[in-house]
LOTOR-816103 format. One line per 3 residues: number of its first residue (from 1); their letters; for each residue x, y, z of C-alpha. Coordinates in pm, whole numbers, m for minus. Each point is the difference from the previous one (the first is absolute). Example, Ala and Ser with C-alpha at 12.3 -4.5 7.8 and 13.67 -1.06 7.14 Angstrom:
<drendrens>
1) as) 1230:m450:780  137:344:m66
</drendrens>
This chain:
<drendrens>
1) xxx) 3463:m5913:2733  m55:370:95  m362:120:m28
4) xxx) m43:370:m103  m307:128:131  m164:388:m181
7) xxx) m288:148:195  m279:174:m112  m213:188:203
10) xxx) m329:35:m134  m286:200:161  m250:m199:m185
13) xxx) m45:m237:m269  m183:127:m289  m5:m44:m379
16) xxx) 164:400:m38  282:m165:235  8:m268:m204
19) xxx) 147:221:m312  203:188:233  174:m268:106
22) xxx) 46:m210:m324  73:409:m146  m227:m68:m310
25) xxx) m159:275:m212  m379:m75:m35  m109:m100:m370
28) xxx) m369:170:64  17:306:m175  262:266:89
31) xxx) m5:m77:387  361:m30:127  125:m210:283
34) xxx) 329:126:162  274:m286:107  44:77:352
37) xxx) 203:m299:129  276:m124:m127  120:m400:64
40) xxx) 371:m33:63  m16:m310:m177  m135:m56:m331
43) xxx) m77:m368:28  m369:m117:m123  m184:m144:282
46) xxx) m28:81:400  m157:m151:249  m132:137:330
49) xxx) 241:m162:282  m178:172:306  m243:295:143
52) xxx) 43:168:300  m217:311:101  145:372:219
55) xxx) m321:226:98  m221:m153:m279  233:29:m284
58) xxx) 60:m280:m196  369:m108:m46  17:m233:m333
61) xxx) 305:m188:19  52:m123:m358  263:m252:m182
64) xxx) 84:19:m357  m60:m326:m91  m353:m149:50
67) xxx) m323:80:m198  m94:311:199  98:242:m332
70) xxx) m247:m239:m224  m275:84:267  74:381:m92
73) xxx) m44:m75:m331  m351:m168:26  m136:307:144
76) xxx) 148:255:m174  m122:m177:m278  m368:28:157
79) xxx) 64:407:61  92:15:m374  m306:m129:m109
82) xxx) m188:233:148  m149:206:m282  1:415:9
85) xxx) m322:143:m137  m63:377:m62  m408:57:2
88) xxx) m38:277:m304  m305:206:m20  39:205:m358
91) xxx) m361:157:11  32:91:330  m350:m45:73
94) xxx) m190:m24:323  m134:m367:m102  342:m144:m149
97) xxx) 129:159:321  m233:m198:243  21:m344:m231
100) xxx) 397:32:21  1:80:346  m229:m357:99
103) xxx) 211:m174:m256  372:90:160  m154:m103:380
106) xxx) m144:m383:m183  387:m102:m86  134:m231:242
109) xxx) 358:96:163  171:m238:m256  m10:334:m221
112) xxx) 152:344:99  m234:298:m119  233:326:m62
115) xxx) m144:348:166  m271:107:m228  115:382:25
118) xxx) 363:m71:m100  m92:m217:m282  m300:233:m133
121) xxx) 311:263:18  199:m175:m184  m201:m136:m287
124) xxx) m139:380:m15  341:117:m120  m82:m54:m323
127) xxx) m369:25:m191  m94:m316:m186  m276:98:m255
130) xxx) m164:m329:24  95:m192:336  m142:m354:m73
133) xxx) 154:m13:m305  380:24:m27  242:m158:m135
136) xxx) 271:m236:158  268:299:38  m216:230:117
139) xxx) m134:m233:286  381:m165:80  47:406:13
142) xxx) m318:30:276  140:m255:189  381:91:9
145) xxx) m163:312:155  m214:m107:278  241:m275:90
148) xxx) m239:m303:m18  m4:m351:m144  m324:25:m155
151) xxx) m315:292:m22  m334:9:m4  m209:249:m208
154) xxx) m347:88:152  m301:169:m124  m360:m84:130
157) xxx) m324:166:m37  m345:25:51  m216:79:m305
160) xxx) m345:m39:m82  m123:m233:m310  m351:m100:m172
163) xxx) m43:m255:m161  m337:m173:m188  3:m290:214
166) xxx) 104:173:343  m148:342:m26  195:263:210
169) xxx) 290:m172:226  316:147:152  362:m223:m100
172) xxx) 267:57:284  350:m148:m199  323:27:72
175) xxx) 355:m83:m242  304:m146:96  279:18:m193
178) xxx) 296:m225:154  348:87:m167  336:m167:54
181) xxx) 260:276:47  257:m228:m104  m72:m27:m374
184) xxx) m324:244:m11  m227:m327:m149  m362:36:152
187) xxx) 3:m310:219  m354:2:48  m317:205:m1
190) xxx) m396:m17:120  m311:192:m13  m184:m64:315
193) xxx) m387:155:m97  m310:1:240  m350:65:m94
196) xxx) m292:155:243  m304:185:m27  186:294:290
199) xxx) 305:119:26  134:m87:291  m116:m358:m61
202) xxx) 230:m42:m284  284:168:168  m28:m247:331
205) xxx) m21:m330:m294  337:156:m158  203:109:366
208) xxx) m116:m345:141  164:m176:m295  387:162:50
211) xxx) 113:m294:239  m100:m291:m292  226:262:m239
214) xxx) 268:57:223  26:m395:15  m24:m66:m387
217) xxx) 252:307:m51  284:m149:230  m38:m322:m185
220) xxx) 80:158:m315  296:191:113  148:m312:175
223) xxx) m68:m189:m352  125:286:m200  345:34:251
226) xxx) 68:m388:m68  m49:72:m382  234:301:17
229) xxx) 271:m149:208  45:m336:m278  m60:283:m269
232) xxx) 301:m91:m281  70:271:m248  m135:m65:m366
235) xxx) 260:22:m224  17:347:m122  m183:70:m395
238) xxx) 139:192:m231  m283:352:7  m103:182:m303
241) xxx) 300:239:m82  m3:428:m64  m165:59:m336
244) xxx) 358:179:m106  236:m218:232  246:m200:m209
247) xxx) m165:m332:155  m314:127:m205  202:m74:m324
250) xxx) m121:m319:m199  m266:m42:269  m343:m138:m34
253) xxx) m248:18:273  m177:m299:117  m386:93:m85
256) xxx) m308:m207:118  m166:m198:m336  m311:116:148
259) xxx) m132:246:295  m239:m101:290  m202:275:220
262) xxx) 17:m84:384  m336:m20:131  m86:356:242
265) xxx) m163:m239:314  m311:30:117  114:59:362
268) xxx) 199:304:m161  m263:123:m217  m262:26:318
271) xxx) 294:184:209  85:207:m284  344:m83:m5
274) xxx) 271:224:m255  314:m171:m14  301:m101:m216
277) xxx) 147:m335:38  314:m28:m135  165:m355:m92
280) xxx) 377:m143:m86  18:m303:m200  257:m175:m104
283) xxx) m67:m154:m372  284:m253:m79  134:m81:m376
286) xxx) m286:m207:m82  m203:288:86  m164:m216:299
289) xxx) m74:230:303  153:m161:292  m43:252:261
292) xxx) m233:227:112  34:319:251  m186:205:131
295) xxx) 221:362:3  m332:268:55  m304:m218:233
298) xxx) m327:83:59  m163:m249:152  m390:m54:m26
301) xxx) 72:m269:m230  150:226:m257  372:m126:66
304) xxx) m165:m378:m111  m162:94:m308  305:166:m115
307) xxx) 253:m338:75  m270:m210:m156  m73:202:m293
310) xxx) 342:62:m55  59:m461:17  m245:m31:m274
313) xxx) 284:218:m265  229:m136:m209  279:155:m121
316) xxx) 233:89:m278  317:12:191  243:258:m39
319) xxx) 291:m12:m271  363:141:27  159:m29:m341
322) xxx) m249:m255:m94  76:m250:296  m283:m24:226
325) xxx) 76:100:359  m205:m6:352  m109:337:122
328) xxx) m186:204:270  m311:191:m59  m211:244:142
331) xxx) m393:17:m77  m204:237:163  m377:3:48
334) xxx) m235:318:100  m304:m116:158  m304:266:46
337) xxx) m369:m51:54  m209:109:m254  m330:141:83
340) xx) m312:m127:m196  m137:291:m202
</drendrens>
């Protein structure tokens, strides 16, 4: 039996060859990979029959019909798991700066940081009021823009507090804010917070902490890509219809049998924290709530009171022409400290 032989020369064997070669388009972010060999044969496997070398060069002699294509798969599938994060500094500060800086150079090389310039330029095209707390289109939007799988939001600061027990001290804290730019959830968030009696002292206790975060924030990403990636699509509620739309006609709205206020944290209360958290449920036609989502976060616990409060409701569900019906609802909470007179 004749034996057809197709040789690829190959300068060097990395994972970028890898998608070259097997002409896939990279699933991390917008990053496109260019086919730039094409098989003559489109059977599945090959199999590497024999090597021979000219002036260094490595001559691949390869067979369509072994396992050599499955190898190419294994590490492509290795390069595709390789996370692209875009470091954001909104407040632009000299100590965010710094913190962000020490954090990006404590990831390991299993994540790919994007040039801090060209994403700050990017997320600067448009103004967002309140940075750490959007909602899921306007941080899918963020992320479209810089090109990344997921981004973190930075502030940190060094302030000075008294307290009874303490006296005068100096807090050096920073928040992280990790957000998938897939669906624009906030996968996960922290407040790192260092006490001293200088300075400097506190600053040093936060800086020296960034490799310990770096650590815990891959961990969530890698956790939050597996969730993502055997993410099935609820089936789709009914929402609240236009107050004159036809669908409005012979509709009742569901309406909670009793209200619940969401508790404003203590860890947002000593930060000071304004936000609105804004939260989809869907309320089936026994006016159970089923789901909860979060559509505006805020994190510092604010994003948990609201889910929980909003599990302790029961509901009148909505009506259509007297026949009760499942539906989608939107409840929206303001949260604002209140100073003690």
């Amino acid at each position: 039996m004749k034996t057809d032989f197709y040789k690829l020369r190959i300068m060097r064997i990395d994972f970028s060859s890898v998608c070259e070669l097997l002409g896939w388009r990279s699933i991390c972010g917008n990053t496109h990979v260019d086919k730039c060999v094409e098989f003559k044969n489109t059977l599945a496997y090959a199999r590497v029959s024999a090597f021979s070398y000219v002036t260094s060069t490595a001559f691949i002699h390869v067979h369509l019909r072994s396992i050599f294509l499955p190898f190419f798969f294994s590490l492509a599938s290795i390069v595709f798991a390789q996370p692209k994060i875009a470091v954001l500094v909104p407040d632009k500060s000299a100590q965010s700066r710094t913190f962000a800086e020490k954090l990006e150079g404590s990831f390991s090389s299993s994540v790919k940081i994007l040039d801090d310039s060209l994403s700050d330029a990017a997320y600067r095209v448009r103004t967002y009021e309140k940075p750490f707390n959007l909602s899921l289109r306007e941080a899918k939007n963020i992320g479209s823009v810089v090109g990344c799988d997921y981004f973190l939001l930075i502030k940190a600061e060094n302030q000075r507090r008294i307290s009874l027990s303490k006296g005068e001290f100096y807090e050096s804290y920073a928040v992280i804010f990790t957000v998938s730019a897939r669906d624009g959830r906030l996968v996960f968030w922290k407040l790192d917070s260092f006490e001293a009696a200088k300075p400097a002292d506190a600053d040093k206790k936060l800086f020296d902490s960034v490799k310990s975060s770096a650590a815990e924030i891959f961990a969530e990403i890698q956790d939050a890509a597996g969730t993502e990636s055997g993410k099935k699509a609820a089936p789709a509620f009914e929402k609240l219809p236009e107050a004159d739309s036809p669908a409005a006609k012979s509709f009742r709205p569901p309406l909670p049998y009793k209200r619940f206020r969401p508790e404003y944290t203590p860890l947002a209360n000593l930060y000071a924290v304004e936000a609105t958290v804004d939260a989809e449920l869907d309320v089936d036609e026994t006016g159970k709530v089923l789901k909860v989502e979060i559509a505006r976060w805020a994190g510092f616990g604010l994003d948990e009171s609201v889910a929980e409060n909003i599990k302790k409701m029961n509901w009148r569900p909505a009506e259509r022409n007297g026949k009760a019906l499942p539906m989608r609802v939107l409840l929206r909470y303001n949260f604002k400290k209140i100073d003690a007179e």
